[in-house]
N, C-alpha and C positions, 0 to 999 in steps of 0.2 A: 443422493445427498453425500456431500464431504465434511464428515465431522460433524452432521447435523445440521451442516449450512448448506440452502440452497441458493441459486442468484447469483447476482451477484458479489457473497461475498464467497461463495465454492468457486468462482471463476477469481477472486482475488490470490485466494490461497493460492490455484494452481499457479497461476502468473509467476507471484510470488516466487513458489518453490523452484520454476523453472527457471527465472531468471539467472542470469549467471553474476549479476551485483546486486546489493539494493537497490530499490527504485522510489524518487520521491515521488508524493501525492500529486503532484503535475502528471508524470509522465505517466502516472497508473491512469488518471483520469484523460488524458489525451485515448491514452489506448481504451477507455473502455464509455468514451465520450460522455460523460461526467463531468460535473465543474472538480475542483480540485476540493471544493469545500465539500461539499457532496459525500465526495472519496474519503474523504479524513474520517464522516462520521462512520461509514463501514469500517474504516480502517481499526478508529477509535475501538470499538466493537469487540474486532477482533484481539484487539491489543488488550481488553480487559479479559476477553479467554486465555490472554497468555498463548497466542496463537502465531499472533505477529509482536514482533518489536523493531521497536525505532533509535536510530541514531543522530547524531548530528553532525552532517558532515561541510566542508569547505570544497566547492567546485566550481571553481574560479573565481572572478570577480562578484563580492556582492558579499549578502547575508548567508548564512550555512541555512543547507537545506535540512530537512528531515528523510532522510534515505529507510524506510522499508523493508523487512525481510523477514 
């Protein structure tokens, strides 16, 4: 176990850490084939352990996403 979490939210964390930017709840969920909402509630989770945090960011055209890390 990582931190006490197994599953997929210890395979979150590692993602997480290894990425080299944040990543929104799309791209986590594409890669771990997930809906996006799905993802959010792990994410969610983790974010009340103060594990993960979120940001809001602008990437390209559209609404700001919520970027991960």
């Amino acid at each position: 176990t990582l931190g006490g979490f197994r599953g997929i939210r210890a395979e979150l964390l590692i993602a997480l850490k290894k990425a080299p930017q944040p990543l929104t709840a799309k791209e986590l969920a594409d890669r771990f084939g997930l809906t996006p909402n799905a993802l959010r509630r792990h994410l969610d989770a983790l974010e009340g352990e103060e594990l993960v945090a979120h940001r809001r960011e602008v990437r390209g055209v559209g609404a700001p996403v919520h970027a991960y890390a």
